[in-house]
KEMIKOL-710810 format. One line per field, with one value per residue (C-alpha): z negated, y, x; residue number from 1. Coordinates in Angstrom, 3 decimals. Layout:
BEGIN
w: c(Z	...)
v: c(Y	...)
u: c(X	...)
resi: c(NUM	...)
//
This chain:
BEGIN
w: c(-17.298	-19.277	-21.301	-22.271	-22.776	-19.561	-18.801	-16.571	-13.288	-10.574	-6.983	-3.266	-4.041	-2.055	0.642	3.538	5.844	4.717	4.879	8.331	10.121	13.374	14.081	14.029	13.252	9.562	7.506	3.943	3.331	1.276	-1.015	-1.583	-2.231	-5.686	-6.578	-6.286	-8.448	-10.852	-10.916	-11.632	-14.623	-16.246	-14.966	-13.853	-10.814	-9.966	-6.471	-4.830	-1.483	0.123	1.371	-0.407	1.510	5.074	7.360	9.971	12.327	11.666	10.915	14.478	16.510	15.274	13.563	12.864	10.009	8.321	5.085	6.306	3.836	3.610	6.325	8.693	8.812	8.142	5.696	7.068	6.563	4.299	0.606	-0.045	-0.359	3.100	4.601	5.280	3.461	5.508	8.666	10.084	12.086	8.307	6.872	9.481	9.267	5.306	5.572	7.858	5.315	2.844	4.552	5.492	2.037	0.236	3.089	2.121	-1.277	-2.462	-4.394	-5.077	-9.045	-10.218	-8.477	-12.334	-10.252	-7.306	-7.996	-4.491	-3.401	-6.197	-7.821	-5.347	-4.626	-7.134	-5.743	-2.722	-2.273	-0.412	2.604	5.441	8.643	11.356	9.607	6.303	8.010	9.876	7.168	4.493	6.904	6.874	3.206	2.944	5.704	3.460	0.144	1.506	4.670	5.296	6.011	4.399	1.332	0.846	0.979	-2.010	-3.863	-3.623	-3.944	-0.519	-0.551	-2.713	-0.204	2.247	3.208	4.141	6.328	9.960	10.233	8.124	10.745	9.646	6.027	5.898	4.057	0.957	2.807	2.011	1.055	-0.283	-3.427	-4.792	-2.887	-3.627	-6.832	-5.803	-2.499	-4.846	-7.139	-4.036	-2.366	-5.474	-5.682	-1.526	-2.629	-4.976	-3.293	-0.325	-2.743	-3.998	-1.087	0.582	-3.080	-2.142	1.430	0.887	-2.577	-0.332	2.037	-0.898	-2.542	0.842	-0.050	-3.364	-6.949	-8.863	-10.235	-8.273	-9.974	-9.358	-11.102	-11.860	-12.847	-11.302	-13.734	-12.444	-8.336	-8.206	-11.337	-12.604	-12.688	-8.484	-8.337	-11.185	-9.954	-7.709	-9.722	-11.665	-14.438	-14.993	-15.309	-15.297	-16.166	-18.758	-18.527	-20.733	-23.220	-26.876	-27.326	-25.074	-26.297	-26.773	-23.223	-23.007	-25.832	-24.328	-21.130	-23.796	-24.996	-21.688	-20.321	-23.068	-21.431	-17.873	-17.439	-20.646	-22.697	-20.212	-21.303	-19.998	-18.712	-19.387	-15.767	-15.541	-18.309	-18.220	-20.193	-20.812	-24.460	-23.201	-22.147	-18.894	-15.524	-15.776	-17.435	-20.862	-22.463	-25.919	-27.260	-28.645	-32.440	-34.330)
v: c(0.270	-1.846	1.407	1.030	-2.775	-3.545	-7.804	-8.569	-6.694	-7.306	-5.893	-6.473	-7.192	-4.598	-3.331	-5.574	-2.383	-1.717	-5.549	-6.015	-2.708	-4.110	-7.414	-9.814	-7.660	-7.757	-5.232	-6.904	-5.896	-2.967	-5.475	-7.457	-4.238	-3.603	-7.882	-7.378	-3.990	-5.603	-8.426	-6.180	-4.863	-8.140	-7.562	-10.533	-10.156	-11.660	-11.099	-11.020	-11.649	-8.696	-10.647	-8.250	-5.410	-5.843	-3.496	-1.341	-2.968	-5.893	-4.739	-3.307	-5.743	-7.682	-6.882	-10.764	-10.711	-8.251	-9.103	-8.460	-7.304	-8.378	-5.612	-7.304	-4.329	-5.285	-3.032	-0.717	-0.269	1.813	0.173	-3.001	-6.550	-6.116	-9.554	-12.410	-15.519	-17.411	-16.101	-18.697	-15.888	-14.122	-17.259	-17.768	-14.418	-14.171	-17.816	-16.160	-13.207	-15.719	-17.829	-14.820	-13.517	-17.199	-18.205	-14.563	-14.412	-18.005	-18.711	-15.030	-14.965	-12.654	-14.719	-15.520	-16.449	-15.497	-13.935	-15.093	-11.936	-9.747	-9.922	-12.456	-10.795	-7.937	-4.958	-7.178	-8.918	-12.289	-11.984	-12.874	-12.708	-15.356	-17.271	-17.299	-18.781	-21.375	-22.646	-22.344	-24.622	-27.116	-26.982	-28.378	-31.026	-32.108	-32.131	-33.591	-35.700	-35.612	-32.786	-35.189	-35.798	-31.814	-31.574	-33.938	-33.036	-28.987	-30.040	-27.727	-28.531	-25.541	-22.442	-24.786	-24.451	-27.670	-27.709	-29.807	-29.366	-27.463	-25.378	-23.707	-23.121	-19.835	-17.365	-15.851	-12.502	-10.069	-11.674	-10.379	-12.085	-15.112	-17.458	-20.852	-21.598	-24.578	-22.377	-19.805	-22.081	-23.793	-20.786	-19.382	-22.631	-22.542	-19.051	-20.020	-23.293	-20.392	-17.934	-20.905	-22.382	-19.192	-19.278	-23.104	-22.181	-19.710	-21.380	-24.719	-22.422	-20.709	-23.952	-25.074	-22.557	-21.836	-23.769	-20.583	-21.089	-19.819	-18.345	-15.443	-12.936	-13.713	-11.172	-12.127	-14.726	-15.178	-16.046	-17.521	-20.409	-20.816	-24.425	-23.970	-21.059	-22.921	-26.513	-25.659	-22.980	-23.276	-21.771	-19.374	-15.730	-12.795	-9.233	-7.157	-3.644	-3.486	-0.571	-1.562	-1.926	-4.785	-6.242	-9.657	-10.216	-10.346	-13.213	-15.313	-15.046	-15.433	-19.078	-20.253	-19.591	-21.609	-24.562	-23.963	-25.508	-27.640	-27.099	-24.266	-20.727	-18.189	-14.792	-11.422	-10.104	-6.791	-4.467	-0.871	1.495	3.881	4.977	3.703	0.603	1.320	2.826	4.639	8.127	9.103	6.018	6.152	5.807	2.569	2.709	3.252)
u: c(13.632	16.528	17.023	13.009	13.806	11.771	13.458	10.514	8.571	6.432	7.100	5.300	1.848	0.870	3.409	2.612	2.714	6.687	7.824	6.347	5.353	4.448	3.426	6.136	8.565	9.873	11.881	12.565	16.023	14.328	12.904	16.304	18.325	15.401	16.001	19.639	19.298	17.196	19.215	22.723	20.910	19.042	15.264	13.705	11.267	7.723	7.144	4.158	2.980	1.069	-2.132	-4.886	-3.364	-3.580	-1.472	-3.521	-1.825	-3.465	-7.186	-7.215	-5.774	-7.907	-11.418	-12.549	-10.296	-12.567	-15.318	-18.780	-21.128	-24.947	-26.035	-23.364	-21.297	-17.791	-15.219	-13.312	-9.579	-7.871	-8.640	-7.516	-9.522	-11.041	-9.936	-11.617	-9.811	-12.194	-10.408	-8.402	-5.937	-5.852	-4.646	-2.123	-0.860	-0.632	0.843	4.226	4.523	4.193	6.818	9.311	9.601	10.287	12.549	14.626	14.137	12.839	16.656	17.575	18.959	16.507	13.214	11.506	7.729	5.557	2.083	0.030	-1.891	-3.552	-6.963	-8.896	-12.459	-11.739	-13.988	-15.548	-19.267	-19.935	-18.347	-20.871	-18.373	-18.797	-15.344	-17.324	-20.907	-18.413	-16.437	-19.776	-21.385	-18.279	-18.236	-22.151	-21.024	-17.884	-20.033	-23.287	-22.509	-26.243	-28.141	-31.041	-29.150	-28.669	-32.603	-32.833	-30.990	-31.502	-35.214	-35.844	-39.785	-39.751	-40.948	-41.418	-37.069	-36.020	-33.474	-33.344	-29.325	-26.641	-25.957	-29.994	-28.503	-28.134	-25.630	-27.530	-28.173	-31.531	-34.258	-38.256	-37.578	-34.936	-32.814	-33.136	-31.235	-29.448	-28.227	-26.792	-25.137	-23.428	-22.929	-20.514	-18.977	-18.132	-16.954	-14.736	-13.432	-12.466	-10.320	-8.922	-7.811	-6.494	-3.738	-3.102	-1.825	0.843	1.707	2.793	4.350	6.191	6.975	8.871	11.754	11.107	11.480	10.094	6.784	3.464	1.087	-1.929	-3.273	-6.887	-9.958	-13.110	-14.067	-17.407	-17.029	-13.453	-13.802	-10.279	-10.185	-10.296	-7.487	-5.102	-5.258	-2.408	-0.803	1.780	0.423	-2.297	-2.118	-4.623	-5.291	-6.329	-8.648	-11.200	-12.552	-12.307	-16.486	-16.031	-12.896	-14.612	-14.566	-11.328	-10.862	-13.245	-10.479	-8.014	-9.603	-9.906	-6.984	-5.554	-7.520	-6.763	-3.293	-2.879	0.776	1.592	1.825	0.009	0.636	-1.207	0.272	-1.266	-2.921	-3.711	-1.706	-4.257	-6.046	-9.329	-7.930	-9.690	-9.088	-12.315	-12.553	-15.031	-14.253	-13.799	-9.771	-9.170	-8.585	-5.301)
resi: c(1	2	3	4	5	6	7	8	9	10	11	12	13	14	15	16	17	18	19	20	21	22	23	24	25	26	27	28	29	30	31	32	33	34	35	36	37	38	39	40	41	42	43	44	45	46	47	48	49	50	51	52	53	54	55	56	57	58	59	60	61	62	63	64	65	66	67	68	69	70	71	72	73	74	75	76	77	78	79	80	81	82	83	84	85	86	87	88	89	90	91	92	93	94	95	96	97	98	99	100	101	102	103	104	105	106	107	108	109	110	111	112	113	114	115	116	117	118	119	120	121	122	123	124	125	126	127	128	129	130	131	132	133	134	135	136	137	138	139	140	141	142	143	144	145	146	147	148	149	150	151	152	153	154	155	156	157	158	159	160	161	162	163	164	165	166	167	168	169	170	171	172	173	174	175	176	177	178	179	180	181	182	183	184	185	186	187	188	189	190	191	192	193	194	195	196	197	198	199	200	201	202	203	204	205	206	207	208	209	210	211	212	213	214	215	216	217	218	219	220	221	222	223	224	225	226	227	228	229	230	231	232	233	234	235	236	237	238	239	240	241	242	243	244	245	246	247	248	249	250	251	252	253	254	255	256	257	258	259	260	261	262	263	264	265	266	267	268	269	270	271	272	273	274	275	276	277	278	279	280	281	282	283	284	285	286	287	288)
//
């Protein structure tokens, strides 16, 4: 990698399974041999906690960590994304990974940032566990107070859904036709608010043995709003796949990334290598 003039990598977002194999028991001295290796050579290191990739250990033991989709069947193991960051025992759990690699490697010389778990809600729906209906209903209770005051101002006359307590708000599961609009735009702000504050935890934990700047690398644009994620970041970061007939996409990202965290540069953390730009196949090559 120096030889290719490689000064920067990113390492751990993924290997939950190899820094703690069984529960409570951690192996990270792996990990410190590649910092001190990259560090020998010049290669700065952004590591990244493992949160988006759950150990089996940890999806068996216990199962109320899992997403549920709308059916109410939750995702099985064996991807990645799976997790609930509405659970309360997944929180706790990422938190101590979280905590165990800054306390080990939160002052090691070739630390240049953390990148807090990988892609929040990439390849995942609404997650309708029993943690998400719990904390969704806490969320109206914070925002509204009243269960009254959510009536008015969602307008619930509409269908005939007012509500008698927030507890009867439901999760936007299947329905014959539309959910009321002000429950969907509330419900992807509650989404949102969720991812977001899933990165806050394990950033403070990070920050409690670690000066390097926190970060994550953000790609769903549309359910976690980057003025949530980056408020506690550092500064912003995100990734880039995209086939060259929809480049603009990407330079609308671009433009408001710029906005996110004023005077800060940003980071492109992540792009794909390929022709196509893409990780999908039959795309046409991108031009010379």
């Amino acid at each position: 990698m120096r030889e290719a003039g490689i000064n920067l990598v990113r390492v751990g977002e993924f290997a939950w399974a190899f820094l703690e194999p069984e529960e409570g028991r951690f192996d990270l001295g792996w990990l410190g041999r590649i910092l001190d290796r990259c560090h020998r050579v010049g290669i700065g290191v952004i590591l990244g906690t493992p949160s988006a990739a759950p150990p089996r250990w940890l999806s068996a033991k216990y199962p109320e960590t899992l997403r549920v989709d709308v059916d109410g069947k939750p995702w099985g193991h064996g991807s990645r994304c799976h997790a609930s960051h509405a659970s309360e025992r997944y929180r706790a759990l990422s938190c101590r990974i979280a905590e165990g690699m800054a306390k080990a490697f939160g002052r090691h010389p070739a630390l240049s940032a953390w990148q807090v778990d990988n892609e929040l809600l990439c390849h995942v729906g609404p997650d309708f566990s029993e943690a998400s209906g719990k904390a969704w209903t806490a969320w109206l209770k914070a925002k509204y107070r009243s269960v009254a005051a959510l009536n008015a101002r969602w307008g619930t006359g509409v269908w005939s859904q007012s509500y008698p307590s927030f507890a009867s708000v439901p999760m936007p599961g299947k329905t014959p036709y539309l959910h009321h609009g002000a429950l969907l735009t509330d419900w992807y702000r509650f989404t949102s608010a969720c991812s977001a504050s899933f990165f806050a935890e394990q950033a403070a934990v990070i920050r409690r043995h670690s000066k390097a700047p926190v970060t994550h690398n953000h790609v769903i644009w549309d359910r976690v709003y980057a003025e949530d994620l980056f408020e506690k970041a550092d500064f912003a970061s995100a990734d880039f796949y995209v086939p060259h007939d929809r480049l603009w996409e990407q330079f609308r990202i671009l433009d408001l990334m710029r906005g996110i965290k004023p005077g800060v540069p940003y980071v492109l953390m992540e792009p794909s290598p390929s022709q196509n730009g893409d990780t999908a196949p039959g795309h046409a090559a991108h031009p010379d």
